[in-house]
C-alpha positions as CSV (number, residue, x, y, z in Angstrom):
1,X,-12.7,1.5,0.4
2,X,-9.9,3.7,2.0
3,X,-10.2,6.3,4.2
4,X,-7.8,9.3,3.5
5,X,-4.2,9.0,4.3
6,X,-3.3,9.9,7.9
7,X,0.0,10.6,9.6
8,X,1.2,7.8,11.9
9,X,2.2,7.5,15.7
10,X,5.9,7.5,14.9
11,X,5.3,10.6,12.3
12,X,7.6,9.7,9.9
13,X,4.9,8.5,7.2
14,X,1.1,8.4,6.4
15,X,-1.1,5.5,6.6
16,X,-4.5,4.3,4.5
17,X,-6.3,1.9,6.3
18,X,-9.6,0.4,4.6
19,X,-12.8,0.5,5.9
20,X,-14.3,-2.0,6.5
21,X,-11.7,-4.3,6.9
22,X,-10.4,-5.6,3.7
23,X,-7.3,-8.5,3.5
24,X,-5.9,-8.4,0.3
25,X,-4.1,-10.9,-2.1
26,X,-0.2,-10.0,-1.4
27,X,1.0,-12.4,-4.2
28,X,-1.6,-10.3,-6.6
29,X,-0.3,-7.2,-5.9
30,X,3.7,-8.2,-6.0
31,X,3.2,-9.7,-9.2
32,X,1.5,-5.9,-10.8
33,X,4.2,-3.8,-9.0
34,X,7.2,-6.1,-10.4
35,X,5.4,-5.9,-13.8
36,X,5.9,-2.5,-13.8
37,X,9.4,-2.5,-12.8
38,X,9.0,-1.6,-9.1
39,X,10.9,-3.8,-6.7
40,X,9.4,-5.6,-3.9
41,X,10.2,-7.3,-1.0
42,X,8.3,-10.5,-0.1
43,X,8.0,-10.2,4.2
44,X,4.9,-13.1,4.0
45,X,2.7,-10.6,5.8
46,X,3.6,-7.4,4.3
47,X,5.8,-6.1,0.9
48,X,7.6,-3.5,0.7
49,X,7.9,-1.8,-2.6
50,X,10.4,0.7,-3.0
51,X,9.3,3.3,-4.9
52,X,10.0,7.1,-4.9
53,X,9.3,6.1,-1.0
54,X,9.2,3.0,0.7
55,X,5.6,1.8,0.5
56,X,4.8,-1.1,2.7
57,X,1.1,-3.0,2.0
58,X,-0.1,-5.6,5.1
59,X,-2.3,-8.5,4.5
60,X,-4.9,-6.7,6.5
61,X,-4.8,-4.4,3.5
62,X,-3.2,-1.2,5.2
63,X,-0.8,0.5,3.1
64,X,2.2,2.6,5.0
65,X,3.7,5.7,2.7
66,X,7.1,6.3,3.7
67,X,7.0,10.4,3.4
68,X,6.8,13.2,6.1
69,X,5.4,15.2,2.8
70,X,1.4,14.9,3.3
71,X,1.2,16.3,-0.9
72,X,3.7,13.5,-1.8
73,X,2.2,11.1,0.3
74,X,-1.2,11.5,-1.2
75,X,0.3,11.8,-4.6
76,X,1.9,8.3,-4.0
77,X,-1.5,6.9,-2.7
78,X,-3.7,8.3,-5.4
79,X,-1.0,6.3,-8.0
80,X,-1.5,3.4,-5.8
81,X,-5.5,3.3,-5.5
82,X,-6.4,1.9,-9.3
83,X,-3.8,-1.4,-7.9
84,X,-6.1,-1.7,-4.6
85,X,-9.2,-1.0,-6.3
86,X,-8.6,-3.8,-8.9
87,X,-7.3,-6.3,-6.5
88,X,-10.1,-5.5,-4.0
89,X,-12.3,-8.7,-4.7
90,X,-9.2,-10.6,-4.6
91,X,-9.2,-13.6,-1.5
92,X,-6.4,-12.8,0.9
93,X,-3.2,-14.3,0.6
């Protein structure tokens, strides 16, 4: 569902976008990274989880790795994927 993780325009972290176009359920995903103890802030169109790194997840399903460390980066995102994955059928919130 995700392409690889990218660097973004401002190059100050990397960037899975899903292909095609998947919006995901926000509320679904808050609820599994508080259940496992990782804080989260509620923006309505986006959380941000702060883990190791900020991680940021849009509605559209995009998820933003705070980390100038590609290896980091896609060690965060490969931890992340079984969440997406899961939550993929979910309707968007």
């Amino acid at each position: 569902m995700y392409y690889t993780l990218k660097l973004c325009a401002s190059r100050g972290a990397f960037e899975a976008v899903p292909d095609p176009p998947h919006p995901v359920d926000l509320k679904r995903i808050r609820a599994r990274l508080e259940a496992s103890g990782i804080p989260v802030v509620d923006a309505r169109v986006m959380l941000i989880a702060q883990m190791e790194r900020e991680v940021t997840f849009g509605r559209d399903g995009r998820v933003l790795i705070k980390s100038k460390d590609p290896k980091e980066a896609q060690r965060m995102f490969d931890s992340l994927r079984p969440l997406l994955e899961t939550l993929s059928d979910a309707p968007p919130s």
